[in-house]
C-alpha positions as CSV (number, residue, x, y, z in Angstrom):
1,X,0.0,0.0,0.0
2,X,1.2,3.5,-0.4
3,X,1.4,6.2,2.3
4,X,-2.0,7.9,1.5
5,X,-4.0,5.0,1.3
6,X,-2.3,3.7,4.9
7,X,-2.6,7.3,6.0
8,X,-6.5,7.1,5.5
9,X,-6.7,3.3,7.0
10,X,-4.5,3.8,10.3
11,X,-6.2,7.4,11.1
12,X,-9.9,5.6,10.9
13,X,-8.2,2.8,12.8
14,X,-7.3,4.8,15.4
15,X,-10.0,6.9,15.4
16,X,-12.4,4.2,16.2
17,X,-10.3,3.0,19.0
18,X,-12.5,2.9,22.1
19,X,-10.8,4.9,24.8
20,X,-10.2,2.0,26.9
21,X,-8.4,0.4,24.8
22,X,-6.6,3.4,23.6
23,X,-5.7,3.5,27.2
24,X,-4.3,0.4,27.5
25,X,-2.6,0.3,24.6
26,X,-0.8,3.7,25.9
27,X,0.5,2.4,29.4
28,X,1.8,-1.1,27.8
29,X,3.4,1.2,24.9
30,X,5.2,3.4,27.4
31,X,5.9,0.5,29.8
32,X,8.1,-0.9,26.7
33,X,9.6,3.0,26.2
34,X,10.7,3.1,29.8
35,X,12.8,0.4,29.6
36,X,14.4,1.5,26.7
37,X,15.2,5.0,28.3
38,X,16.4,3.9,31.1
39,X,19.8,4.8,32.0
40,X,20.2,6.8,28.9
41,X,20.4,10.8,30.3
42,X,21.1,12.6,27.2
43,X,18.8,15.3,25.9
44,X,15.2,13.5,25.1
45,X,13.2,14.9,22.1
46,X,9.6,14.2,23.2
47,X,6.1,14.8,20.8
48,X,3.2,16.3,22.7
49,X,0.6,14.4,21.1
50,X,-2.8,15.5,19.1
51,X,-5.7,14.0,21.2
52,X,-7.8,14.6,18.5
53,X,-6.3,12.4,16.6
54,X,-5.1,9.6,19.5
55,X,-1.7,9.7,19.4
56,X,0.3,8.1,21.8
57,X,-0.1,10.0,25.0
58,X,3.6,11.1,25.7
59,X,2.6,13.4,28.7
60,X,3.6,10.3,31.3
61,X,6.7,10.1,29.2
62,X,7.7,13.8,30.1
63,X,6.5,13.2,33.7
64,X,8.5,10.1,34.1
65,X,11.7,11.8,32.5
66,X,11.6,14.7,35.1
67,X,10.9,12.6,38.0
68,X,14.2,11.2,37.2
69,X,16.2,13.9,36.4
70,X,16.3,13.7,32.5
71,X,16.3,16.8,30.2
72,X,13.6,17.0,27.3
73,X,12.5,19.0,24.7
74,X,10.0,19.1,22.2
75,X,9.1,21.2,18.8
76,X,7.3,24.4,17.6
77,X,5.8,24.4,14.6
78,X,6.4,27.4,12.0
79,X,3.6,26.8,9.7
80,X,4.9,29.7,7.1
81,X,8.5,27.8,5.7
82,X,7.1,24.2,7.7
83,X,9.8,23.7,9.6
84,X,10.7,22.7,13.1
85,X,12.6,24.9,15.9
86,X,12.7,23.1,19.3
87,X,12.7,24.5,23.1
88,X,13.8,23.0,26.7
89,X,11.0,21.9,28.6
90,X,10.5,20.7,32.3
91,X,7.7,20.5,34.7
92,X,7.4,24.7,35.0
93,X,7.0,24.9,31.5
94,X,3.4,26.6,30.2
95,X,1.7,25.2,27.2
96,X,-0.6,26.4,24.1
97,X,-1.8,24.5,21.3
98,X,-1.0,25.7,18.0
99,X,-3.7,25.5,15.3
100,X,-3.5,21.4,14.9
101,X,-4.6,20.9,18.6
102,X,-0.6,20.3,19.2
103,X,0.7,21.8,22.6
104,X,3.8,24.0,21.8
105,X,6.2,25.7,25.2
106,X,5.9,29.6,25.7
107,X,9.1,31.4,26.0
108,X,11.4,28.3,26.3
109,X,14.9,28.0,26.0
110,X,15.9,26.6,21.8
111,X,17.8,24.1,21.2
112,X,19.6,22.6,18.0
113,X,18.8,19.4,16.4
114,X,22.7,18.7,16.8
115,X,21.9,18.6,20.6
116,X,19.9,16.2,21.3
117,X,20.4,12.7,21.7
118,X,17.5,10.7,21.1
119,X,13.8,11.5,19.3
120,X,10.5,9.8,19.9
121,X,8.7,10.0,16.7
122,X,4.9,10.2,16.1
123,X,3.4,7.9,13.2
124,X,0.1,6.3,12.4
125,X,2.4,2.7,10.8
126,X,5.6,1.7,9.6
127,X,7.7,-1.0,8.0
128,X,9.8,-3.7,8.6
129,X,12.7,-1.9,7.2
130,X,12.0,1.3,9.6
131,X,10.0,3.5,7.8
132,X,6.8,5.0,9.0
133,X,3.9,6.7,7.5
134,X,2.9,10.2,9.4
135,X,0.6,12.9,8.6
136,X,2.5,13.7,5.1
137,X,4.1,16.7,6.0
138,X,7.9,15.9,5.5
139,X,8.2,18.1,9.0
140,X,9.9,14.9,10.8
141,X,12.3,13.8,8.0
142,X,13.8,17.5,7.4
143,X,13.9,18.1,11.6
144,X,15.8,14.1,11.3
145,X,18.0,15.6,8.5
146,X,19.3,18.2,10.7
147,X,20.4,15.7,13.9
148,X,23.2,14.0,14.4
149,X,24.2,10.9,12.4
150,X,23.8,9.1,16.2
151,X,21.0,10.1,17.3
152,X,18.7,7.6,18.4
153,X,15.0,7.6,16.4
154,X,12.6,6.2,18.4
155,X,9.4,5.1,17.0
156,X,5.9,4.9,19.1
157,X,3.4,3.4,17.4
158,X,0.1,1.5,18.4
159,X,0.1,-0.5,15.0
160,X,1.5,-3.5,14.5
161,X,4.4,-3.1,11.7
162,X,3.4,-4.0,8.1
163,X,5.4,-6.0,5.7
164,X,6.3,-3.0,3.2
165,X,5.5,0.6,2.7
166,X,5.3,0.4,-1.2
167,X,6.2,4.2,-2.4
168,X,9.3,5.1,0.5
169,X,11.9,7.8,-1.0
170,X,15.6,8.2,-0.5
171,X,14.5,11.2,1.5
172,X,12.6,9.3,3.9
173,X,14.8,8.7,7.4
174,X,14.2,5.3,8.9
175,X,13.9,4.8,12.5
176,X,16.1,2.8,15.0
177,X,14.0,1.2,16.6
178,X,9.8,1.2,17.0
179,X,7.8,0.6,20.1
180,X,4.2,-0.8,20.0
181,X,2.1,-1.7,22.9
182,X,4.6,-5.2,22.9
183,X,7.2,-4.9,21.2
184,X,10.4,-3.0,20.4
185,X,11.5,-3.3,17.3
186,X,14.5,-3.2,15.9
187,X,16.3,-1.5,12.4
């Protein structure tokens, strides 16, 4: 399938999840993350999610990282030239959602992409070569572009991988690893 017709199918999928399951799914998802983030207390990139689209709820994730001392961040969007810049976060930090229900930091410190260490990556699928479907922006893949060649892309996902993702690009950056509600997989 191509990434528009697995775009449609994963975003009614999810959509229809009931929010029991959706809750579930989240704490067995993140149970999995934890694990892999433990230990490791270099400078976390962390989506705040769209609820009204159900993406994995990364609030506990944030929580969890500054109960235990690590340093996050996350991104602003700048709709105009659709790129990414990305600020400091920490418990103090205020909130507002920007015009796709996404919740952006007021007045935090920047960061570069050549600072931080590992990303955790929104999708609705991906691939069992690493590649993952999102909303078809291309926001991810340039902000990806402009890390490190060793930073670590992390993957959260409630869908189980698919075989193959038939029209992927030579501009399209592959994940690391993927974590689903039980598994972690591997690239």
């Amino acid at each position: 399938m191509t990434k528009e017709e697995l775009r449609r199918r994963y975003a009614k999928e999810r959509r229809q999840l009931t929010s029991e399951i959706f809750e579930e799914q989240n704490k067995l998802l993140r149970d999995q993350l934890f694990q892999e983030l433990s230990g490791n207390k270099g400078l976390i990139h962390v989506f705040l999610p769209i609820q009204a689209k159900k993406e994995v709820d990364t609030w506990p994730v944030l929580y969890w990282c500054w109960e235990r001392g690590y340093t996050t961040c996350t991104s602003i969007t700048h709709f105009s030239s659709n790129q990414l810049t990305h600020s400091l976060i920490n418990a103090a930090t205020e909130f507002e959602e920007n015009k796709w229900g996404v919740p952006e930091p007021i007045g935090a410190s920047i960061v570069l992409p050549s600072e931080i260490d590992i990303v955790l990556i929104p999708m609705l699928c991906f691939d069992l070569n690493g590649h993952r479907v999102g909303y078809g922006k291309g926001y991810y893949d340039r902000f990806l572009s402009e890390c490190r060649k060793d930073v670590t892309k992390i993957g959260l996902c409630l869908a189980n991988p698919i075989e193959k993702i038939d029209d992927t690009s030579d501009q399209d950056i592959t994940m690391d690893k993927c974590i689903t509600p039980l598994q972690v997989h591997r690239f």
